[in-house]
N, C-alpha and C positions, 0 to 999 in steps of 0.2 A: 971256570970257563968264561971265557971274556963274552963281552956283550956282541959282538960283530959276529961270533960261533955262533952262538946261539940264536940270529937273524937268519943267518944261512940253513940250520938245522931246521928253523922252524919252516921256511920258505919251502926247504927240499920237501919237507912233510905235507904242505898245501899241497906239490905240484902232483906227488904223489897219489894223494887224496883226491885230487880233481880228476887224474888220470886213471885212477880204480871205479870213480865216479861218470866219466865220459866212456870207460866199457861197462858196467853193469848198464851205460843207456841205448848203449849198442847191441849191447847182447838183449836187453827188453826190448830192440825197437825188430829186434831178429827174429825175435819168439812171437811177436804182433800176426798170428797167423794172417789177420782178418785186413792188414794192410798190405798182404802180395796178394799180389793182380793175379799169378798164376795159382795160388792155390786153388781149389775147387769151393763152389760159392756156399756147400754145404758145411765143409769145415771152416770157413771164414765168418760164418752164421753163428757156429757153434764158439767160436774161440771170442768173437764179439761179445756174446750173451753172457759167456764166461767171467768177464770183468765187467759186468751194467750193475751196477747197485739194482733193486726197485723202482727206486726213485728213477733211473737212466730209463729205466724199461716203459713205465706211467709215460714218461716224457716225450717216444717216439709216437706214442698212441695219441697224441695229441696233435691239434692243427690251428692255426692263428690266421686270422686276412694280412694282407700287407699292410707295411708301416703307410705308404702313400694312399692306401684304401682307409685307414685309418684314420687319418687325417683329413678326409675329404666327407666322411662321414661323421666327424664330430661336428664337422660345420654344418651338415643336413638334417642331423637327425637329432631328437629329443632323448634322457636315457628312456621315458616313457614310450616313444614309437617304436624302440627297438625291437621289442616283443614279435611284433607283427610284420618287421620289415626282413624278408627273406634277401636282400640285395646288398643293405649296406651295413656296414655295423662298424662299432669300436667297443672296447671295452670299460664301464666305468670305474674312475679308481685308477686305470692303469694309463700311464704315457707311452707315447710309440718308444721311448728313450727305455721307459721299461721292457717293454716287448725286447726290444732289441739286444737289453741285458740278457735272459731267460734264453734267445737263442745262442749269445754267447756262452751261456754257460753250460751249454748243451741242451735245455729242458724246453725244448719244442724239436718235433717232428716233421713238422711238415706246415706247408703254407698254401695258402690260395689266396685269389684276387692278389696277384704280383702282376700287376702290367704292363710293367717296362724291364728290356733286360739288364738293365742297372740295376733295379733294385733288386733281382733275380742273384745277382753277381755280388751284390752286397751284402745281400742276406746270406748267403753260401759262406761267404767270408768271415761274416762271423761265426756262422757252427763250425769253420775248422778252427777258430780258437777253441773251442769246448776241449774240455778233457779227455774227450774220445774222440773229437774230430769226425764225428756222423753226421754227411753231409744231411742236407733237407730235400726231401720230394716236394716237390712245388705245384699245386693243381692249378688246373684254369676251367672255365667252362666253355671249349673249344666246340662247341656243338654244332658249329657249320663253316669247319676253318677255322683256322687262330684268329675270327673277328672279335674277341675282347682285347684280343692285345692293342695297343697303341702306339702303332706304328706302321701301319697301311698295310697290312699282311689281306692276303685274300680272303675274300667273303664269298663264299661259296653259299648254291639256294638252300634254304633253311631242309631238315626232315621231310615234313609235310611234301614240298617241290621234289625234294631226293626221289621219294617215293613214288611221287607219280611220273619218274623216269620208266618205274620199272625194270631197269637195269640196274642189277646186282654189281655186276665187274665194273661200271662205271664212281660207283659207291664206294669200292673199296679201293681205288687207284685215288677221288679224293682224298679217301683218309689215308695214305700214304703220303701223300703230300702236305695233309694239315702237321702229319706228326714229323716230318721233315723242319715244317714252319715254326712248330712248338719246340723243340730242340734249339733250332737256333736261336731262340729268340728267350730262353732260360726255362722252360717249363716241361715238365716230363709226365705227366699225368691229369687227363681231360677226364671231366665228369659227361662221357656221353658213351653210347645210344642211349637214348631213353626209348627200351625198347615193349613203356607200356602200350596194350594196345588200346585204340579210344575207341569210346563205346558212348561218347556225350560229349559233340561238337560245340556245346556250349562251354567246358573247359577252356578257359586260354590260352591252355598248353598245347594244345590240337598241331600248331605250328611244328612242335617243338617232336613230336612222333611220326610215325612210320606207318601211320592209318588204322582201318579199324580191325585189317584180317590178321590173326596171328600167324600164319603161312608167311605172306609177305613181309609184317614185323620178325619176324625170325631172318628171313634168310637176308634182310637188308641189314639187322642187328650185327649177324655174322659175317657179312659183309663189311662192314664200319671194323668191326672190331678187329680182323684180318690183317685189314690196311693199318691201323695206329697200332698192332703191338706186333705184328708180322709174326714167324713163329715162334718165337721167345721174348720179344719186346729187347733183348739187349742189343747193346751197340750206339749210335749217338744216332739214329737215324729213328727209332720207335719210341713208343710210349705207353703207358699203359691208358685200358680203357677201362670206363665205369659203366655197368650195367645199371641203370635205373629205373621207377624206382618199384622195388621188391614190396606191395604188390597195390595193381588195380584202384589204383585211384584216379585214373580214367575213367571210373564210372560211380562217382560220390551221387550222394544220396540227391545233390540239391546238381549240381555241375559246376558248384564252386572246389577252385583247390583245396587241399588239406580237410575237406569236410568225411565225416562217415562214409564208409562203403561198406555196404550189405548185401554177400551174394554166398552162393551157393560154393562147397567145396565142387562141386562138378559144374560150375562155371569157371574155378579158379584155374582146374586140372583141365577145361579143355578151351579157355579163350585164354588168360591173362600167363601161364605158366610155359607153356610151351616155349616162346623165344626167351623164358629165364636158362630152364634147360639147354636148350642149344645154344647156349652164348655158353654156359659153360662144357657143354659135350663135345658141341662143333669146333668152338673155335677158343674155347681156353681163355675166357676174360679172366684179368687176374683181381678186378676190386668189383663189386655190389653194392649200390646204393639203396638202404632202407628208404620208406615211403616217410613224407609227413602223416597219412591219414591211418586211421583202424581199419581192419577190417572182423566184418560181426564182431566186434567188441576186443578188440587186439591189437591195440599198439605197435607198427610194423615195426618199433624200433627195440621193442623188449618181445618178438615175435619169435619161440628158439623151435618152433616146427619148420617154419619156411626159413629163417637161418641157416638152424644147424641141421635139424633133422632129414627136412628135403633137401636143398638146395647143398649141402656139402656129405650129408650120409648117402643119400640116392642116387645123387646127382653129380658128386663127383668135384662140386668146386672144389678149387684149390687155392685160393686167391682170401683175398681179408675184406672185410665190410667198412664202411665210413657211413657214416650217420648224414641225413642231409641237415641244411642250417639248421641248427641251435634244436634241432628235435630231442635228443635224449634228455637234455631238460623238460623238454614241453612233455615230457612223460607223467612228470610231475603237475606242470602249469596248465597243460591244456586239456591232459586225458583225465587226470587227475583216480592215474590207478597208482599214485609213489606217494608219500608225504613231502618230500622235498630231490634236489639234488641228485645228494648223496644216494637216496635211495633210487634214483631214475638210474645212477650209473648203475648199481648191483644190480638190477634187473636186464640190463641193456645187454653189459660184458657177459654175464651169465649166458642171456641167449645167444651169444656171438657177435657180441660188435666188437670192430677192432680198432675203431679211429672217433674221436669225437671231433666234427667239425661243428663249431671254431668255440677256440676263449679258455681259460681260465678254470679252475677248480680242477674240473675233469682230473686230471691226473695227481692234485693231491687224495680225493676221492678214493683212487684205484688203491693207489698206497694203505690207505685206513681203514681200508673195508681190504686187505689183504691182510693186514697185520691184527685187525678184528677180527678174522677166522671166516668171514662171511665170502668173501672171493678167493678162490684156489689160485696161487702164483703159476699153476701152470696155464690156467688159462687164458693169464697175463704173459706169458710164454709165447705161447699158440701166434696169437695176437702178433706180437715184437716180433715172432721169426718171419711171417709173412710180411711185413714192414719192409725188414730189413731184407731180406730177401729180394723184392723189388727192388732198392736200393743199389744192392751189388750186381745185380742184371743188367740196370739200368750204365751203367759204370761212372756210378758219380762217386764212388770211392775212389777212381782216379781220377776225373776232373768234372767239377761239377759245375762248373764257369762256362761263359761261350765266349767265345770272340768276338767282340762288339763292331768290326770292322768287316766280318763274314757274313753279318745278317743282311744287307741286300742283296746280297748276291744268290740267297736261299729264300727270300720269302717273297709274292708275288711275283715270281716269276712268268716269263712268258709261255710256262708251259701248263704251272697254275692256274693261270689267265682261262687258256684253254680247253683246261678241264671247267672251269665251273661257267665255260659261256656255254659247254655242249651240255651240262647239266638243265642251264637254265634254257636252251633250245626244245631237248626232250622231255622238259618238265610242263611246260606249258600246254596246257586242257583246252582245246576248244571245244566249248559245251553249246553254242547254237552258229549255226551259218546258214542264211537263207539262200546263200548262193552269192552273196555279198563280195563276200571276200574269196580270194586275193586282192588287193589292192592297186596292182600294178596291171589291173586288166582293164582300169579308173583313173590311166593317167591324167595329167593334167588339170586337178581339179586342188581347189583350197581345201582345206585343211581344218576346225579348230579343235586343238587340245583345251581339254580345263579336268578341273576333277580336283581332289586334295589329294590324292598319290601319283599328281603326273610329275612331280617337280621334284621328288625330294628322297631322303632315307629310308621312310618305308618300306623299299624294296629288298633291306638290307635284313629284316626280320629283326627279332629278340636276339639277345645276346650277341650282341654286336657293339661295338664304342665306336663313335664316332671316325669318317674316313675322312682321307684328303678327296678333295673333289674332284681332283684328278683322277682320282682310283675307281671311281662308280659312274656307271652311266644309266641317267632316269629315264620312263618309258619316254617323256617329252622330247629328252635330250636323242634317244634312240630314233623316234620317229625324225628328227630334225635334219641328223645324219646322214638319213636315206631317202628324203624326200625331193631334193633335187636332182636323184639317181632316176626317176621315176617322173619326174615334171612335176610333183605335187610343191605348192604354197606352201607356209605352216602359219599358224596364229595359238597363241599360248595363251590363255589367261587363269591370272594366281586367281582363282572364287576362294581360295582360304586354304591355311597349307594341313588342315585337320578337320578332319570333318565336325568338330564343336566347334570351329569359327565358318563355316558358313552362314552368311547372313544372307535376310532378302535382298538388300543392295548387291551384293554379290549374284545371288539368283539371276535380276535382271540386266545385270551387265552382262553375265553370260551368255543369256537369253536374244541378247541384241549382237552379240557378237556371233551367234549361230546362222542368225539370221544369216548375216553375209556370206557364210563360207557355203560348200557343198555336198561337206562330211562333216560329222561331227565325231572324235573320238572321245568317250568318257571315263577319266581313269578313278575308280571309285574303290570301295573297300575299307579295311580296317587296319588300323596300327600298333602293331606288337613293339615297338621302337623304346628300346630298353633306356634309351636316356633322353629320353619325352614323357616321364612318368603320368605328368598332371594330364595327356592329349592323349596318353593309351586309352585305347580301346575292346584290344585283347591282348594277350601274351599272357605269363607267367605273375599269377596274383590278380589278374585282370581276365574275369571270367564274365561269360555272356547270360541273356537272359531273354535273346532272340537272337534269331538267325538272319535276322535284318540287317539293311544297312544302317549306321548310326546318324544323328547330327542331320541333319538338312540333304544327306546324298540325294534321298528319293524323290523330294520334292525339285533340287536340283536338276535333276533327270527327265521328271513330267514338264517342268519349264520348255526344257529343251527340246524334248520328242512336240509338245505344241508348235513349232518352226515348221513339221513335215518336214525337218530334214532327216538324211539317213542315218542311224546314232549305230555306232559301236560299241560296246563297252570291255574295258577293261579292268577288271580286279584285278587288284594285291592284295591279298592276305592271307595271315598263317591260318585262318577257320574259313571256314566255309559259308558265303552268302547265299539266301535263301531270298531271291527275290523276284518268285514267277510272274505277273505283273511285268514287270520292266524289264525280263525274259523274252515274253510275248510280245512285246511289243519293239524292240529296235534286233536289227539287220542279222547281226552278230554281238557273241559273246565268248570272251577270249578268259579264261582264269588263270594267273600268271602265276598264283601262289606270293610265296617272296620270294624271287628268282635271284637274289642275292645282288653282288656286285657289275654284273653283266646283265641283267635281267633288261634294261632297256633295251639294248641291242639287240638281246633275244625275241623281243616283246616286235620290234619293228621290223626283224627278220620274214617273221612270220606274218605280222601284219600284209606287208608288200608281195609277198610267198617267195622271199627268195628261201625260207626253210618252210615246208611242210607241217603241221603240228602233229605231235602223236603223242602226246602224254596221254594219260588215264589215270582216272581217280581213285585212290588210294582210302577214299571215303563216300559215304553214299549223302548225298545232296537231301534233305528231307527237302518238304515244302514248306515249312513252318516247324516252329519249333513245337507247336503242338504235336505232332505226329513221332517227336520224341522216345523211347528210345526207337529208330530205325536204321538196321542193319541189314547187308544183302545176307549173313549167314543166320536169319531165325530158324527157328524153329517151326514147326508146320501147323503150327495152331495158330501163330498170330494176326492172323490176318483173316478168320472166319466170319468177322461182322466188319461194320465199317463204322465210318467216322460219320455225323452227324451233320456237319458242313465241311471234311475235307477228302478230300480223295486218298486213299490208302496207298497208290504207287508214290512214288519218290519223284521230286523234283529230274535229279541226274543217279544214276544206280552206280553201284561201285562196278569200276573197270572201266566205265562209260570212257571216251573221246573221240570227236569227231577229226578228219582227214580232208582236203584238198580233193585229194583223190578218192577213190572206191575199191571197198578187196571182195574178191570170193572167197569163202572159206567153204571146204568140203567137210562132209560127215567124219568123224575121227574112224578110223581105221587101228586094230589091235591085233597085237604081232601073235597075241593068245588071250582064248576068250574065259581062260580058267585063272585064278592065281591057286598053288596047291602047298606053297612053303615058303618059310619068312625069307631065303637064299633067292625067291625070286623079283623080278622088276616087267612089268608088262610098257609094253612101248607104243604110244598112241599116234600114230601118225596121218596130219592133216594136210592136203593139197591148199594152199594158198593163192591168188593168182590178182596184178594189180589192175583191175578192169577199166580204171580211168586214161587220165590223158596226163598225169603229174607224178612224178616219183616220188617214193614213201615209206615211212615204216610203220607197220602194224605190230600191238601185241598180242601175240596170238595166246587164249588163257584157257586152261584145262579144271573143271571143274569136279566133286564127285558127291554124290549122295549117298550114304547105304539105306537102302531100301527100304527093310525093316530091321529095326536092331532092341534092343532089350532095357535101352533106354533111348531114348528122344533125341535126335539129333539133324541137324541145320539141314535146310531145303537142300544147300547145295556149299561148298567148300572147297575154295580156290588151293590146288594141290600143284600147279605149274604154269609158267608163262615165260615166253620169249620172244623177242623183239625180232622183225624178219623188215629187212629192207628190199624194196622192189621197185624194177624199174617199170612203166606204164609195159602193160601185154603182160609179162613175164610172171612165172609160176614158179612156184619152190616148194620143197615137200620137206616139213618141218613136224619134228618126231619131241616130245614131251615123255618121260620118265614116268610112271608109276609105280613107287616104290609101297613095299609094305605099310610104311611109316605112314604113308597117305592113307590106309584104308584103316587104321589102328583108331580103337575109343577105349577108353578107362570103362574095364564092368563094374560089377556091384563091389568090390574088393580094392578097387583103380589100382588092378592090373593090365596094363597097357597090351591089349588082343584087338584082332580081328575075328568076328566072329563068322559062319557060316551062311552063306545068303547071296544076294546080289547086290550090286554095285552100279547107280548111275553112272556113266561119261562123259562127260557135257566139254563141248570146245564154241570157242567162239572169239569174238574182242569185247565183249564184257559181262557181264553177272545175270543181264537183263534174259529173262527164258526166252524173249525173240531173237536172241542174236546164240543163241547155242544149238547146236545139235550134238542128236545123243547116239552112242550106246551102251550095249550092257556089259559087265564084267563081274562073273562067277568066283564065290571060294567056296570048296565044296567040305573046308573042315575048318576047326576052329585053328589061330594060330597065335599065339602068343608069345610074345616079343620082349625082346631083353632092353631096358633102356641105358 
């Protein structure tokens, strides 16, 4: 056979071989259940899990910060501060170039702190080089709007302002919108509600929740969680939500974060648990965030009764857990119940953790203590299929990219805009008016602003990255706006843009500039301001140890009120200031919370009256920090003796806000005076009527006691509230729900019953015993109720 035959024979045999080789990749890419869109997401789970090594599976459970968060934290941080710093991190030993291999090669899951959608799109890009092509879930901490990302997306008012909306369906139409803005922008999964409830205003994180009642923490909870995952989270328009964090460390031993908490199993079951339950009963959150802290001596992150036992055997979760920063380490480093590691993973996965947030090891860990015999691969199973699960819902198995060219057109929108300027309208507290205000009944008069929250970001709360200055309008900037609508002058002066840079110099400059005008607005308060670290004064990490104002405000203040002129004051802040004093003594006082991106405008709205205020407090005001813990829901013993130099009421009560206008509220009215089985709901209905001269909205709030019961329970216990708008004269007759669920206590077994007895009613517009009236409501048997 000549040499030319034998070229030809050999060639035909490649082409051959290639074309037996191009259909066995067709016929395997046929059989790829897990990559049709139409199969069903259960069998695409199953057919994935089918070909993951261990090694694949360890690797979804795992979570990294971004390559550009990486990089910006090698510059900031020491490997020695790492330990302690909950915000920024990198890893030591490893390059971003590394990191970036590991998602190539499949062996990361997921990511967080991605702040731009490039690197969202980049990162994605390289897990579809992986071997299996599983895209990445990307978290962010969108906890008041997509305000970490970077790139002028809306900043909606923080938690704390959400809440003292009091409106639910307003809450969840934001978070519709955030998870609209998180989508476009590459990110599919926010670490919020944090639906603990607070119990210790001194925490930093005060901002960062939903107040101190578990009632209203639940149904705002489910609320949030409604809007970002709607009812399945899939489609390109939701996202998943993170319940946080599982449990009570809202009320640590000292009121710093991450410290000890020690309370009672019947504090846990009837204050801190409740909104865990219905995030997952109501409304179906699909992830859990473990706590940093213990509680009575329990590690929340190797915790397998409130993991597995309650929260998925009782309860019904169905969704997977993610550990918060770097804790299933600190099982080991801080709690020091693990020898190292290796052993904080066994304990963690054991109890049900499904994700370790953030870094390295973790998943070779999983691997070695599976293949030691010490972890069961199913419960690295378990784990993986809810991952992945999310994943295929979400549909980033078909495109896990955005359009970079689409994202203005969806994020700050003009309809965004508008939600979070009515947020931060109906979030705004007036807690005193002497009759002062409106301001536009005072035309014509100067003006001066000063404070250290009149000018700047603060209003924008924690967890927020810097905006363009186009995008936020400050209380200054707001008053400025509206004050030649009105005939008023304005005068601003910077006295320091934090409350640690006031100086005396400052003081007296201000002090001379009061003099001249004929108002004075004071814009005071504290700074949660996530990328001001060294100038914080609360937020997250940044916990208090008075309910004071910090830095030189109050001497700033007594300066001022010396002029005899008329002083206003304005807070900003995510905690709550305690400062009766300087209460008593000037015109009005406005608490604006952090009313987010719009809060100026809302802030001068209201100043001028062309809005009305009606927010209410979502927390009760102590007067001091001494008087510590104070909640409107005690118990009935707390208050039998008194304080030695301070008065036992509250500053401002929960519910508290003052009105423009004036309402009647009538005695509540019940459609029946028995309840006699859990199928029933009693219907309390109260006459409302606006007695003033201004139009308004009030919330009208339903409270209950049981009488006497078998174990100890709160003076009284917000069970319902609704927001009723009203034009001056005009009356409305507005009906509040009493269901079962509202009269339900844990007995001796925490079997969730009503027991046989009577039933306070209390309606009013806030907590305080003078603004309620009552009646009674009878059960004449026991009823006990399925949860």
């Amino acid at each position: 056979m000549n040499k030319i035959k034998i070229i030809w024979l050999l060639l035909i045999l490649v082409v051959l071989i290639s074309c037996k080789d191009t259909e066995n990749e067709i016929t395997s890419s046929e059989n790829k259940i897990y990559l049709d869109a139409s199969a069903k997401t259960e069998d695409r789970i199953v057919d994935l899990m089918s070909r993951m090594s261990l090694e694949d599976k360890a690797a979804q459970m795992s979570q990294y910060v971004g390559l550009e968060h990486m990089r910006e934290a090698l510059g900031d941080l020491t490997e020695e501060e790492l330990d302690k710093n909950d915000a920024k991190g990198f890893y030591p030993g490893f390059k971003t170039t590394d990191i970036a291999k590991l998602a190539k090669e499949g062996k990361i899951g997921s990511f967080l702190h991605v702040l731009t959608a490039e690197e969202a799109n980049e990162l994605q890009q390289l897990a579809s080089e992986s071997p299996l092509k599983i895209p990445l879930l990307i978290g962010i901490d969108a906890i008041h709007g997509n305000a970490y990302y970077r790139g002028g997306a809306t900043v909606y008012p923080t938690p704390i302002t959400q809440a003292a909306t009091f409106d639910d369906a307003l809450l969840k139409k934001a978070s519709e919108q955030t998870a609209i803005e998180m989508r476009a922008t590459g990110t599919q999964w926010t670490f919020t509600p944090n639906i603990d409830v607070l119990r210790d205003p001194r925490w930093g994180r005060t901002g960062e929740t939903y107040g101190e009642d578990p009632f209203l923490v639940g149904n705002m909870g489910v609320a949030a969680i409604k809007g970002l995952q709607g009812d399945d989270f899939s489609g390109n328009n939701h996202v998943i939500a993170c319940a946080k964090h599982l449990i009570a460390g809202s009320q640590s031993i000292n009121g710093l974060n991450a410290s000890p908490t020690d309370v009672s199993k019947r504090t846990l079951f009837e204050i801190f648990l409740p909104p865990y339950r219905r995030a997952a009963q109501e409304a179906n959150v699909f992830s859990i965030m473990a706590a940093h802290n213990e509680v009575n001596g329990m590690p929340g992150h190797m915790d397998s009764y409130m993991m597995t036992d309650l929260m998925r055997k009782r309860w019904g979760f169905n969704g997977f857990y993610v550990s918060d920063w770097n804790d299933i380490s600190r099982i080991a480093n801080w709690h020091h119940v693990a020898k190292d590691f290796k052993e904080s993973v066994l304990f963690s996965v054991n109890a049900g953790m499904d994700m370790n947030m953030h870094g390295p090891y973790f998943q070779d860990y999983v691997v070695e203590l599976v293949h030691e015999g010490k972890l069961n691969e199913e419960r690295v199973d378990e784990a993986v299929y809810k991952i992945l699960e999310a994943k295929f819902r979400l549909g980033l198995f078909e495109n896990p990219y955005v359009d970079l060219d689409e994202i203005k057109s969806k994020i700050f929108t003009e309809e965004h805009k508008e939600t979070a300027l009515e947020q931060a309208r109906k979030g705004v507290v007036l807690q005193k008016n002497d009759g002062f205000l409106p301001l536009k009944n005072l035309s014509g008069k100067k003006l001066f602003i000063t404070g250290p929250n009149a000018d700047n970001m603060t209003i924008l709360g924690d967890w927020s990255s810097p905006q363009p200055e186009e995008n936020y309008i400050t209380i200054y900037e707001g008053i400025y706006d509206l004050a030649s609508k009105y005939n008023f002058s304005t005068e601003y002066y910077d006295c320091g843009q934090r409350s640690k840079w006031i100086t005396n110099e400052n003081i007296s400059t201000a002090k001379k500039k009061a003099e001249q005008s004929d108002i004075v607005i004071l814009v005071l308060g504290e700074n949660s301001y996530r990328h001001d670290w060294k100038n914080k004064t609360t937020g997250e990490n940044i916990d208090r140890a008075t309910l004071a104002l910090s830095g030189n405000q109050l001497k700033l203040a007594k300066a001022i009120l010396e002029t005899g002129k008329p002083v206003i004051v304005v807070y900003v802040s995510g905690s709550p200031i305690s400062e009766p004093w300087l209460e008593e003594n000037v015109e009005a006082v406005i608490n604006s919370w952090e009313p987010g991106a719009f809060g100026g405008q809302a802030v001068a709205e209201i100043l001028m009256g062309e809005i009305n205020p009606s927010g209410k407090l979502p927390l009760t005001i102590p007067r001091s920090v001494g008087q510590l813990q104070m909640v409107y829901n005690h118990k009935p013993t707390a208050y039998i003796h008194k304080y030695n130099t301070e008065k036992k009421t509250p500053l401002h009560p929960f519910g508290f806000g003052l009105s423009y206008t004036t309402f009647e509220i009538s005695e509540p009215v019940l459609s029946k005076t028995e309840l006699g089985s859990a199928s029933e709901v009693v219907k309390a209905t109260v006459t409302i009527k606006n007695t003033g001269n201004m139009e308004g909205e009030e919330v009208i709030q339903l409270y209950i006691r049981d009488n006497i019961s078998s174990f100890t329970r709160p003076v009284k216990e917000l069970k319902g509230y609704k927001r009723v708008h009203l034009k001056p004269g005009e009356s409305k007759s507005v009906t509040l729900e009493i269901s079962v669920e509202s009269l339900a206590f844990y007995d001796e077994d925490y079997n969730f019953v009503i027991e046989p007895g009577d039933f306070t009613i209390m309606t009013g517009n806030s907590s305080s015993d003078g603004s309620l009236k009552k009646v009674t409501l009878s059960v004449p048997n026991l009823i006990k109720l399925k949860e």
